[in-house]
Structure formats: C-alpha cells, structure tokens
C-alpha positions as CSV (number, residue, x, y, z in Angstrom):
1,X,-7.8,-53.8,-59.0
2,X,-7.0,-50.5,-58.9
3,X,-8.5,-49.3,-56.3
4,X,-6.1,-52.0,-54.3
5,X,-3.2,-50.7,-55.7
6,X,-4.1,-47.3,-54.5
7,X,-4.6,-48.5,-51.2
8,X,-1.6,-50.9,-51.0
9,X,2.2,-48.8,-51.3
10,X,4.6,-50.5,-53.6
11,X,7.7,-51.1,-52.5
12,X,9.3,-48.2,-53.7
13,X,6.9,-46.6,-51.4
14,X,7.2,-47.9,-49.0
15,X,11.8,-48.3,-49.4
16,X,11.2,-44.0,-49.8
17,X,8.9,-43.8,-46.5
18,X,11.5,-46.2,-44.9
19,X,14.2,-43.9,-45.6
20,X,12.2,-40.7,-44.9
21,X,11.4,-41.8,-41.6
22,X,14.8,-43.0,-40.5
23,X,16.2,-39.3,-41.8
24,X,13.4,-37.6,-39.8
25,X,14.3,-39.6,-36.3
26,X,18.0,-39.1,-37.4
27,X,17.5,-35.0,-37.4
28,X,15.7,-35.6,-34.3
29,X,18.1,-37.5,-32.6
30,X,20.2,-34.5,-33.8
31,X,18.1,-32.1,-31.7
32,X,18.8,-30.5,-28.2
33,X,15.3,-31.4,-26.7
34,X,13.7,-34.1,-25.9
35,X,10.6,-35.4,-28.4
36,X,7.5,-37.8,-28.2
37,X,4.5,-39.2,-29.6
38,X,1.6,-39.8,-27.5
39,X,-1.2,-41.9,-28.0
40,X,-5.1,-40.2,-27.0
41,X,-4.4,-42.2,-23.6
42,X,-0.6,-40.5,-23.0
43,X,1.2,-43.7,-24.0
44,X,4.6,-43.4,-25.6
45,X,5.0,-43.9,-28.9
46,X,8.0,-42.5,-30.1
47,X,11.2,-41.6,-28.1
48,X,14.0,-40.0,-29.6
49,X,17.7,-40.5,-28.2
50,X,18.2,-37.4,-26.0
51,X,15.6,-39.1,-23.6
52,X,18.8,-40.1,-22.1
53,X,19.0,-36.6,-20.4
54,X,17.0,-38.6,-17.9
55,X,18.7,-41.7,-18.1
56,X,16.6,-44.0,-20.2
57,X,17.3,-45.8,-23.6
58,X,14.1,-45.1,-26.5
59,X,13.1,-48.4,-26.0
60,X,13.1,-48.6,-22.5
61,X,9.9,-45.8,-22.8
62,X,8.1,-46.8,-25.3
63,X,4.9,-48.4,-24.4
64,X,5.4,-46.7,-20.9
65,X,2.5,-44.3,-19.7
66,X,4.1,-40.6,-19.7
67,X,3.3,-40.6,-16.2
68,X,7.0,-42.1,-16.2
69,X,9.1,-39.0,-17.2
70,X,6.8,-36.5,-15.3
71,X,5.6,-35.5,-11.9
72,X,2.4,-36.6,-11.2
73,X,1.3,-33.2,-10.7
74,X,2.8,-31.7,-14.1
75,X,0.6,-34.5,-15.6
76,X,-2.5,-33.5,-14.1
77,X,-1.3,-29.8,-14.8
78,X,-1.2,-30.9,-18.9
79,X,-4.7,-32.9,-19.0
80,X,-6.3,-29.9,-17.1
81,X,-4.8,-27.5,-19.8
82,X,-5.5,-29.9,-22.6
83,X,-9.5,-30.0,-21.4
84,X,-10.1,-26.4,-21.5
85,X,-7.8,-25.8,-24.5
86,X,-8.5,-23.2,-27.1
87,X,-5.5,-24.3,-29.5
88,X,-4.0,-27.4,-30.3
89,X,-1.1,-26.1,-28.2
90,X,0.1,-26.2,-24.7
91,X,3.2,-25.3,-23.3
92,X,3.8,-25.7,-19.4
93,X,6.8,-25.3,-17.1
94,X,6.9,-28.6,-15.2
95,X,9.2,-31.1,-13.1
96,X,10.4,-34.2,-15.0
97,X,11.7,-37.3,-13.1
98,X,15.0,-39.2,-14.2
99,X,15.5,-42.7,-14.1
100,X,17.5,-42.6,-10.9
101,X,14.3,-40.2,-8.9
102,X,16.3,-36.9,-9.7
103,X,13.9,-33.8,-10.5
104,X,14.4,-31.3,-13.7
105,X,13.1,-28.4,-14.2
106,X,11.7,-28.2,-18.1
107,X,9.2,-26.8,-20.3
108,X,7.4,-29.6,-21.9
109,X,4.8,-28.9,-25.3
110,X,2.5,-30.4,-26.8
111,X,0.3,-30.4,-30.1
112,X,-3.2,-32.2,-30.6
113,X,-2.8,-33.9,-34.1
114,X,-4.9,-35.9,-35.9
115,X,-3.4,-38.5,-38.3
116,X,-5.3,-39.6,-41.7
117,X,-7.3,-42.6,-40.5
118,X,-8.5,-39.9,-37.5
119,X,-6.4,-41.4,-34.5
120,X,-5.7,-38.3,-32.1
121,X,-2.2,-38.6,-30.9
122,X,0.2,-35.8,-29.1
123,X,3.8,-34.4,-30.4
124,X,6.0,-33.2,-27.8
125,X,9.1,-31.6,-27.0
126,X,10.7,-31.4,-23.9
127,X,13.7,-28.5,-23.2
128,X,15.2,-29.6,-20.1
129,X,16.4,-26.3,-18.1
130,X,19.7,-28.1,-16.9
131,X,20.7,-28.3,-20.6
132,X,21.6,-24.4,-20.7
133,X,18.8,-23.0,-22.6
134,X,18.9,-21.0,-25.9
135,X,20.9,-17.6,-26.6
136,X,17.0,-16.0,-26.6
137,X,15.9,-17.5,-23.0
138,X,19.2,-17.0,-21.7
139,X,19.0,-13.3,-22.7
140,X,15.7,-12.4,-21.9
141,X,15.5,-14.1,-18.3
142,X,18.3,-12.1,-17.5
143,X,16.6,-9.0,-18.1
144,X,15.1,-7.2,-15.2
145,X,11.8,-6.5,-17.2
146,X,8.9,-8.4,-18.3
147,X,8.9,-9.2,-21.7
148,X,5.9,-11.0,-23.1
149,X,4.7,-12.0,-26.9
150,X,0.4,-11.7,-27.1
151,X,-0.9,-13.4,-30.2
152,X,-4.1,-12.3,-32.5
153,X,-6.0,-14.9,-30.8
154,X,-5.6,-13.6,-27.2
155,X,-3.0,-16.5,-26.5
156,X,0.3,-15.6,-24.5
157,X,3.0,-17.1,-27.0
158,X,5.8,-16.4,-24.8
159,X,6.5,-15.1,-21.2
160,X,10.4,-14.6,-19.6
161,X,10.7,-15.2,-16.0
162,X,10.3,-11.7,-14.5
163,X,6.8,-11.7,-16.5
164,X,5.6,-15.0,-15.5
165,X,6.9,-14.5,-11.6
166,X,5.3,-11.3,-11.8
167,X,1.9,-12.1,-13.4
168,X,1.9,-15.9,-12.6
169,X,1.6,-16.3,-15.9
170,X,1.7,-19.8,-18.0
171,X,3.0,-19.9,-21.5
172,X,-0.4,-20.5,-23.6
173,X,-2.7,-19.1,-21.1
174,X,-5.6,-17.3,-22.6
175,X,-5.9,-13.8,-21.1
176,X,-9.5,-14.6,-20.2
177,X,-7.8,-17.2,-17.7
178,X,-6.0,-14.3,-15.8
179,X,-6.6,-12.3,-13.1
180,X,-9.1,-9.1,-14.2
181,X,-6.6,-6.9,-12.7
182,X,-3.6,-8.1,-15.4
183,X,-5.7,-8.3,-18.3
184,X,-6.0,-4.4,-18.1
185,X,-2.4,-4.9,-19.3
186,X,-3.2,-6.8,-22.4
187,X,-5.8,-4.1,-23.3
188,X,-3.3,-1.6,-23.0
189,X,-0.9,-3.7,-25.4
190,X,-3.7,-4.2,-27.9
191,X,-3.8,-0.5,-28.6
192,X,-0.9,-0.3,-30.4
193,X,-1.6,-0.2,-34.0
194,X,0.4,-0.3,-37.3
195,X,-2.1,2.4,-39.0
196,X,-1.5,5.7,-37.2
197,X,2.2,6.2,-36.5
198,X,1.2,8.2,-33.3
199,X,0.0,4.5,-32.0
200,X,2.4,2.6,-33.1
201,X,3.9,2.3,-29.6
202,X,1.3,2.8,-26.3
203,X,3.1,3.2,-23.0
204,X,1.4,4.4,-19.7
205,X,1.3,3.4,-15.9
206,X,-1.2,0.7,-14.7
207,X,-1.9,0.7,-10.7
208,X,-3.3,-2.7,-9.6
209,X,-5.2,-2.8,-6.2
210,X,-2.6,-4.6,-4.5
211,X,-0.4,-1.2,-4.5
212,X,1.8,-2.1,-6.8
213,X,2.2,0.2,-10.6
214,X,4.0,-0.9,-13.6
215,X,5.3,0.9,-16.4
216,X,3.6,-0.6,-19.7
217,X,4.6,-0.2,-23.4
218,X,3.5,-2.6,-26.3
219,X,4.3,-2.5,-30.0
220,X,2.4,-4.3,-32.7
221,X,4.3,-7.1,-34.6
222,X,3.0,-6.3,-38.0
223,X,6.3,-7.3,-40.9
224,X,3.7,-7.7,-43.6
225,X,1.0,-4.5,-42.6
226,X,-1.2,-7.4,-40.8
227,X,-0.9,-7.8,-37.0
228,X,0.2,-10.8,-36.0
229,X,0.8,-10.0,-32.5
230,X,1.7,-7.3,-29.8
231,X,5.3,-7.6,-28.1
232,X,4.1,-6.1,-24.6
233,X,7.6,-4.7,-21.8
234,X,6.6,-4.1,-18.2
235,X,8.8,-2.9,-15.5
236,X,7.5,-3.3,-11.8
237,X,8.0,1.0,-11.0
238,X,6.4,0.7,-7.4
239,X,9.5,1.9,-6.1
240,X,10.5,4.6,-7.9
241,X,7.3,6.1,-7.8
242,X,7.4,5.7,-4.3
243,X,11.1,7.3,-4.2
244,X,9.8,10.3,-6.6
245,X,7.3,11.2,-4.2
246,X,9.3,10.9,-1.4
247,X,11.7,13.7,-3.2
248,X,8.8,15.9,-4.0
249,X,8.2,15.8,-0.5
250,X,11.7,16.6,0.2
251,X,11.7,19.7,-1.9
252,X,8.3,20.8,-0.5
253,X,9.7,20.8,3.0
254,X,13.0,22.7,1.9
255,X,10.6,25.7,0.7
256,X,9.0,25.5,3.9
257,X,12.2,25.8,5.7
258,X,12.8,29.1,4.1
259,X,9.5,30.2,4.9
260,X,9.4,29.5,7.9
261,X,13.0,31.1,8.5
262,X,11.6,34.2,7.1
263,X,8.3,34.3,8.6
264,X,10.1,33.6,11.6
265,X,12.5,36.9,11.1
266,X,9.4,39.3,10.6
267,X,7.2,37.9,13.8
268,X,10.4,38.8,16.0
269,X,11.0,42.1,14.8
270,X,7.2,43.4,16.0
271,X,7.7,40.8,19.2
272,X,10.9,42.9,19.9
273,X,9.2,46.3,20.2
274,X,6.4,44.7,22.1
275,X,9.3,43.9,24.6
276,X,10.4,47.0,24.7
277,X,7.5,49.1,25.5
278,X,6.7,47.1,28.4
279,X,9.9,47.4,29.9
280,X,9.2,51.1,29.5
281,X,6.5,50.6,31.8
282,X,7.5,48.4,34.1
283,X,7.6,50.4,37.2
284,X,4.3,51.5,36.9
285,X,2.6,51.9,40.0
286,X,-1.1,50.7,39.0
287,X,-1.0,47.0,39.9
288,X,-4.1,46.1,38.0
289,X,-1.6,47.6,34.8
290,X,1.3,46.0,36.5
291,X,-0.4,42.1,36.0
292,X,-1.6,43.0,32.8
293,X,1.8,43.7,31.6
294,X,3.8,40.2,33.0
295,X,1.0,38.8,31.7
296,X,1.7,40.9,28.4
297,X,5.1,39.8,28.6
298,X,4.3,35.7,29.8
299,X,2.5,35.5,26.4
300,X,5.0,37.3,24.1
301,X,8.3,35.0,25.8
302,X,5.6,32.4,24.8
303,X,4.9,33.2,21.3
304,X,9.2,33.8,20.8
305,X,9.2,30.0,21.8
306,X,7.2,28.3,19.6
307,X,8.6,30.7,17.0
308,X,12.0,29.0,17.4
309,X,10.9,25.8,18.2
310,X,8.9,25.8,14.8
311,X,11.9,26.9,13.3
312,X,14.1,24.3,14.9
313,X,11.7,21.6,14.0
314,X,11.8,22.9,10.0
315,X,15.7,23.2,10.0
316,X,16.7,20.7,12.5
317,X,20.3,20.7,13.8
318,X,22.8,18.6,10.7
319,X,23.3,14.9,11.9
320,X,26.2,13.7,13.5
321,X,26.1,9.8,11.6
322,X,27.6,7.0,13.6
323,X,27.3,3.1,12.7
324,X,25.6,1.5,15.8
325,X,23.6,-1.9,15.9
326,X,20.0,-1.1,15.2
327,X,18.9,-3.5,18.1
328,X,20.4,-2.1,20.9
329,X,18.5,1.3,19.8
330,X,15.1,-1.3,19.5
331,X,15.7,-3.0,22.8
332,X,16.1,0.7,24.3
333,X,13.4,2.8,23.4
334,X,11.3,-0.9,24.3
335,X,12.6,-0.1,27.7
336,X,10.8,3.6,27.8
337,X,7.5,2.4,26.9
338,X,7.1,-0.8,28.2
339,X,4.9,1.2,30.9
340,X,2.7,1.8,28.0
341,X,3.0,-1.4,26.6
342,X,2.0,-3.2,29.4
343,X,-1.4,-0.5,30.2
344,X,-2.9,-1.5,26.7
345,X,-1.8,-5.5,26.5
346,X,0.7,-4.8,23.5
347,X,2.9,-7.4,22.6
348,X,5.7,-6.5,20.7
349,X,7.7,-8.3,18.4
350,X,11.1,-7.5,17.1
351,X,12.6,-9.1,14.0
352,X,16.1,-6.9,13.9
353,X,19.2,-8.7,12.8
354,X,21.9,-8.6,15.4
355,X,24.4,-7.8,12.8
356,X,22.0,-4.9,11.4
357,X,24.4,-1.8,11.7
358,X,22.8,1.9,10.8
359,X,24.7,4.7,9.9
360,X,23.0,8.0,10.9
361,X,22.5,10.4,13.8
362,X,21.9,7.9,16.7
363,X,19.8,10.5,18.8
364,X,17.6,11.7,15.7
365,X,17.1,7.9,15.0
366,X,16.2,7.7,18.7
367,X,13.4,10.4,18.3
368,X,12.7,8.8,15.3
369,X,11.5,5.4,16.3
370,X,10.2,6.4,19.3
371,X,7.7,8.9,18.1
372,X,6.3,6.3,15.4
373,X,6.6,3.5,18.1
374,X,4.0,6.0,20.3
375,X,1.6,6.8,17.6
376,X,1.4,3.0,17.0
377,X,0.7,2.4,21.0
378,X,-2.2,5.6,21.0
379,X,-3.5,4.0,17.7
380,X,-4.1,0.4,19.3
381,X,-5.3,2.2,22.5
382,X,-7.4,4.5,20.0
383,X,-9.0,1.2,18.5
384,X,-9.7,-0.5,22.1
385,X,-11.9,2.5,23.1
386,X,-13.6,2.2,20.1
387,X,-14.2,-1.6,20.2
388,X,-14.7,-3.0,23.5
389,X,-13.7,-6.7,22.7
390,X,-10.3,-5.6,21.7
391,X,-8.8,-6.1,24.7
392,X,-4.9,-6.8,23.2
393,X,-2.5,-5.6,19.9
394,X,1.0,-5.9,18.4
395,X,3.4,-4.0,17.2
396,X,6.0,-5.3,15.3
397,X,9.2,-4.1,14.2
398,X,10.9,-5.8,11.3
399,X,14.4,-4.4,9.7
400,X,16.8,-5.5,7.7
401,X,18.9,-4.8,4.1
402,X,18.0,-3.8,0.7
403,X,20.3,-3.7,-2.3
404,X,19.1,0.3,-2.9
405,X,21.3,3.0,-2.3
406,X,20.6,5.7,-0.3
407,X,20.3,9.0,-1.9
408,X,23.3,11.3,-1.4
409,X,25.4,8.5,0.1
410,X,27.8,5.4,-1.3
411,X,25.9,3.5,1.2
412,X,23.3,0.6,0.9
413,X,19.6,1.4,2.6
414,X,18.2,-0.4,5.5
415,X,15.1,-0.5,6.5
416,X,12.9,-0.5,9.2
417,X,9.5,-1.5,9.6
418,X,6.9,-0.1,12.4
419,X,3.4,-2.2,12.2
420,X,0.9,-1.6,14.1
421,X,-2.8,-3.6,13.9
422,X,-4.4,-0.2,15.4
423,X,-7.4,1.9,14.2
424,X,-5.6,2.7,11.0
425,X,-5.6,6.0,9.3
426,X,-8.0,6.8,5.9
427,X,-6.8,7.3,2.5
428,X,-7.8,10.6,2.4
429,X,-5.8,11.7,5.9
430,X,-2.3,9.9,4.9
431,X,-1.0,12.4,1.9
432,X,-1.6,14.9,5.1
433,X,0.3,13.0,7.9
434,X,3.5,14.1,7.0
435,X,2.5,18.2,7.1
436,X,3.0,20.8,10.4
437,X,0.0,21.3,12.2
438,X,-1.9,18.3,10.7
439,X,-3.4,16.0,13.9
440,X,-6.4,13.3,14.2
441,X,-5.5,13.4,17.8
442,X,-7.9,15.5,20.4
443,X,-4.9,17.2,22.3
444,X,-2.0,17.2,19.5
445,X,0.1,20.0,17.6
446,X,0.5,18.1,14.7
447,X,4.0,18.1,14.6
448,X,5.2,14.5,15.1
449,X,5.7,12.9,12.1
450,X,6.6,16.6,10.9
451,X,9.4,16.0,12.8
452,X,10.2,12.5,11.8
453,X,10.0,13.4,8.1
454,X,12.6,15.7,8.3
455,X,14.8,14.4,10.5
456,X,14.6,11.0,8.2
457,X,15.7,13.4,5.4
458,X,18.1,15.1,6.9
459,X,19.9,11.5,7.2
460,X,19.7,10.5,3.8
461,X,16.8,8.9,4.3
462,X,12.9,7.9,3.2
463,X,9.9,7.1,5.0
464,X,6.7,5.8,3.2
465,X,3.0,5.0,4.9
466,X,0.6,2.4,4.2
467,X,-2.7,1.9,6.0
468,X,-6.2,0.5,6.1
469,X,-8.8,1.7,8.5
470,X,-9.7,-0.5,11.7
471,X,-6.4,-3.0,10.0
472,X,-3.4,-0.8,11.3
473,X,-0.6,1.0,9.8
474,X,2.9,0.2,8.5
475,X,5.9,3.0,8.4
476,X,8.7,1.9,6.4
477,X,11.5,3.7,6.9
478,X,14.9,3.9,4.4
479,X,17.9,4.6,6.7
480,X,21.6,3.9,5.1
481,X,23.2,1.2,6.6
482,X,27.0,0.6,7.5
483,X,27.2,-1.4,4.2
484,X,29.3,1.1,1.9
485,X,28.6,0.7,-1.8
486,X,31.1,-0.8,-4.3
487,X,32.2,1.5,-6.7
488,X,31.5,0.5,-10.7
489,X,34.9,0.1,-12.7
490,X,35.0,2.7,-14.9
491,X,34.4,2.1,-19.0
C-alpha cells in the first residue's frame, strides 16, 4: 500500500506540477527564441508561442515531424552531427522554413536528455537571425577579427562570423573534425597557462600552406585557478605582411640608389682621364695604335653608358600622374605584342572594368605592363620548348578596386593582375626576381622587373609575385586609382 502511494502523486502533487509547468511554458513563452521537445524520432512535442516567428500556432506543430520548420538539408546536417557526437550538445547555423515557404537564417541547438523512465528526447532552441540577435553577437560579428571560445574538452563553444567564414568552422565542432592545417591554431591557444605569468597570454604568427598567415593570441579562462577554457583572437595579417615586405624592399632599393649614384660618380672620374689621354694621342701616326685607341675609346663611351643608364634605371625620372582608363592602356600594349601572341598560340583574356581609372605616370605604367606582359609570353614560350604537347597558353589580365589606400597618397589602390600558366619560377628564385642583374634568361641583363619595381614605387605603388613551377606566375600589382579617399571627421 505504500509502495502505491509512492508511485501514485496526490493531488497536491500533482495541482504543484500543474502549476510548475504552466509557470515554466509561461517564462518560455516569455523568451526571444524559439523552444522544443523532440521525441528519439524528431517529433514535436512541445512548442512554445514564439514559433509564430514562422507563422504557426503551438498546436498547429505539435505532433509534426521537425522536418516542418527546417530545410531538409539542416536536418540531415543535425542527425549527421548528432551520430558522431562527443557531447549531448549541438549547435548548427541552419535555414528554417515559415509557414508561407519564406527561408530564415537561424542557429538551432540541441541537447540529448534522458527522462526518468529512460525515454531519449531532444531540447531545443532556435534564435532566428532576423530577430536582431543579442548585444554579444551583435558586437562580436562586427569585429574584423576572429574571436573564438575552446573548451577543456576540445569542443569549439563559440565562433563569430569572421572565425567561422575564415576557418569554416561549426559551433560544437571538435578540433579533431578540422582541417590539420587550423588545428595548429588550437595548439597554439592551448599554451596559454594560468601558472606562469610569462604564459599567461601566447601570441605568434601561423603560415598555412594556402599562403595565407594569421596573427594568433589565446588567453586561458581560468576565474577560479582551474581552466575551463582558452578564448583564442585571430586576425587574417596576409596583407600586411605582404605590405611590410614590400616596404623593406622599398628601403633596400633607396640605399641602392645612393650607391649606385656614388659608385657611379667615382667610375667617371678615372673614365674621364682615360678620355683624355687618348685625345692626347690621337694624331698619332702608327695606325695599328691608331685602332687600338677608337677602339680604346668605343669601349670607354660604352662603359659611360651603361653607367648612366644603371643609374637612370635606380633613380628613374619623378612621375608625371594622370587619371586615364586602364583599358585603353590594356587594349594598347595588346596591339604591340599580338605578333608574339599569335607565334606561341596565346590567348589572352582581359577582365578590366571600363570605368577602371588609374592615377599614375601613364608612360611608366606603359613600361610597366608591358615588360611583365613579355616575361609572361617568353615564360609560356619557355614551357612549350620544354614540353612538346604544349602547343597553346593564356595570359590573363584581371583589375579592378580594393578598399586599401595607397601609401603616400589619399587615394584608394587598384590593382592589376598579370597571369600567366607558363614554366613558373621556383621558390628559391622569386625573393631574387626583383634585384639588378638577377636573370633565368640565356641572353638577359637582369634588369626588367628591376625596372618595374621601381618604377611601381616611385608611383605609390606595390607589386607582389606568386608562382609554382611548370603552373605559371601571377604579378599583382597595387597602383592608386582615381578614387580619392574620404577624409575621417575629426574627434
């Protein structure tokens, strides 16, 4: 008899559970999101009122497979998450369907549970992004930074957009789930330690084999001494290390330029006198001496030449900017070398804006392009003599804006892109391209992209190289464009 009244709730009981419950859907009702009860099989159980975000009554879902609310695919998305779960959570970013067809955006969660007589069912919450989103996820997908949140058990807890764009990264995602190249990050993160003050933050630069490098710093969440997690910031920095390098270049080739002007000074001096004492001989009558001076003299006018053209090349003449449509210049120098283009089967393909307008010197943009469209042509031309069933190639040129300013300028860059599929250039050669004297070629000087370095830089400019052997090369550069900056309000 006892026993049956322990198994059977009185109904005081059951009036308190009556009241408890209505309280609890009440508060619910009272929330911002969306919540369910599944059954084992993804039937609805519960519904609280805001399911009218997607225009449905509680009882019109109820007894309805989820399949319902959510795209087919954000199902199957949930069950495969669900079958190779390590926690009793998941958390997904999926598309939810309203009564009327319409798609939202949303982040839907759910928990395993297990009730006392060992049913398995599912809780769930739904935050629809149309609603507005919290102060927090408002905040932090705003920044331009990834801000992730690792748990103790190797579980991402939380991910803002930049992170999860970046990383393709899923909320709840175990970091054994990721690409190998990204969990290098977490390692990094998991460093950080509470003990050793020196540790308590880790920061350094990972380089993943795509190219790209982030800047990494974690910190250990640890408000009681324990770690219960490590809040991991990452910045994409491919740029800036890019632009850093580009300016150490810059500086290198300014020192040069003096050199060069002074080396250039103490060569003429001794070429001077040379000069000189063969005038003082010039009417000499032995004409065996005669030839050996003109030929004396051929050599030194010679040697004055390539002094000053050196020079010329290291402190080329200051740019005259104009604004001018980049594909007029394009269409142009396609006209000089369509000769070449037409010898080696090149196609080439322009992608240039109409409207694309460059500021800079028009003729040093001219020598520019050119010289990088002609290395592309001897580097396709390079890789049919090497491979005799290459019998075609492409070059393509590709420009348009960026929302980076130019250095030295209050004017947005452009750039331009010269692609080549040619024989490519190794990793080794390319930190060398860019120096005087430096050739692959049989017959050259070396002084080419020499040139078009500093005549890029001498125009507010950048140029940056990227190449794979027997794949081709790509030059990009960084010209400012006729798009002027707007100036920040002060305060």
């Amino acid at each position: 008899m006892e026993d049956k009244l322990a198994q059977k709730p009185s109904k005081e009981v059951k009036k308190s559970l009556h009241s408890w419950c209505f309280l609890l859907q009440k508060l619910l009702d009272l929330s911002g999101d969306i919540f369910l009860i599944l059954s084992s099989s993804f039937t609805i159980e519960y519904a609280n009122q805001k399911v009218k975000y997607l225009g449905y009554l509680p009882k019109e879902l109820i007894g309805k497979p989820v399949g319902k609310i959510l795209r087919a695919s954000t199902q199957a998305d949930i069950v495969n998450m669900l079958q190779k779960l390590r926690s009793n959570i998941v958390a997904i970013k999926g598309t939810l369907v309203s009564r009327k067809g319409k798609n939202y955006e949303g982040t839907i969660k759910l928990q395993r549970v297990v009730t006392p007589d060992g049913e398995e069912k599912y809780v769930g919450n739904i935050y629809l992004s149309s609603q507005g989103g919290n102060l927090r996820d408002l905040i932090f997908n705003s920044i331009n930074s990834g801000i992730i949140f690792l748990g103790v058990n190797d579980l991402i807890i939380y991910a803002n957009r930049y992170a999860r764009e970046k990383l393709n990264l899923k909320v709840y995602s175990h970091i054994d789930d990721l690409d190998p190249a990204f969990r290098k990050l977490f390692e990094i993160a998991k460093r950080a330690s509470p003990d050793e003050s020196q540790k308590a933050k880790q920061s350094m630069e990972l380089k993943l084999p795509d190219g790209r490098i982030f800047g990494v710093s974690s910190y250990p969440f640890a408000p009681d001494g324990v770690i219960k997690g490590w809040v991991i910031l990452f910045r994409d920095i491919t740029e800036t290390k890019k632009m850093q390098e580009a300016m150490a270049q810059i500086d290198k080739f300014a020192n040069l330029g003096i050199i060069a002007s002074g080396l250039a000074h103490e060569i003429k001096n001794p070429l001077a006198a040379m000069r000189l004492m063969i005038q003082a001989h010039e009417d000499v009558k032995d004409p065996n001496l005669k030839k050996m001076f003109e030929r004396l003299k051929m050599q030194i006018e010679r040697i004055d030449h390539l002094v000053r053209q050196f020079v010329s090349y290291v402190k080329p003449n200051p740019p005259r900017p104009t604004v001018f449509p980049l594909l007029e210049l394009v269409e142009e120098i396609e006209g000089l070398v369509m000769t070449s283009l037409k010898q080696y089967n090149i196609h080439l393909v322009k992608i240039v804006p109409s409207r694309l307008m460059i500021w800079a010197d028009y003729n040093q943009t001219h020598q520019v392009l050119l010289n990088l469209i002609l290395n592309a042509i001897d580097a396709i031309a390079e890789k049919q003599k090497k491979w005799k069933d290459v019998v075609s190639g492409h070059i393509y040129i590709r420009a348009g804006m960026t929302d980076r300013e130019c250095f030295g300028v209050n004017r947005k860059c452009a750039y331009i892109i010269v692609k080549d599929d040619g024989s490519g250039i190794h990793q080794e050669e390319l930190e060398k391209i860019f120096y005087p004297f430096y050739t692959t070629k049989e017959n050259g000087m070396g002084l080419g992209l020499f040139i078009v370095h500093q005549l890029v830089r001498q125009n507010h400019g950048y140029i940056f190289v990227k190449s794979e052997p027997e794949q081709g090369t790509a030059f990009t550069v960084m010209l400012p464009s006729a798009q002027q900056v707007k100036e920040k309000p002060e305060g």
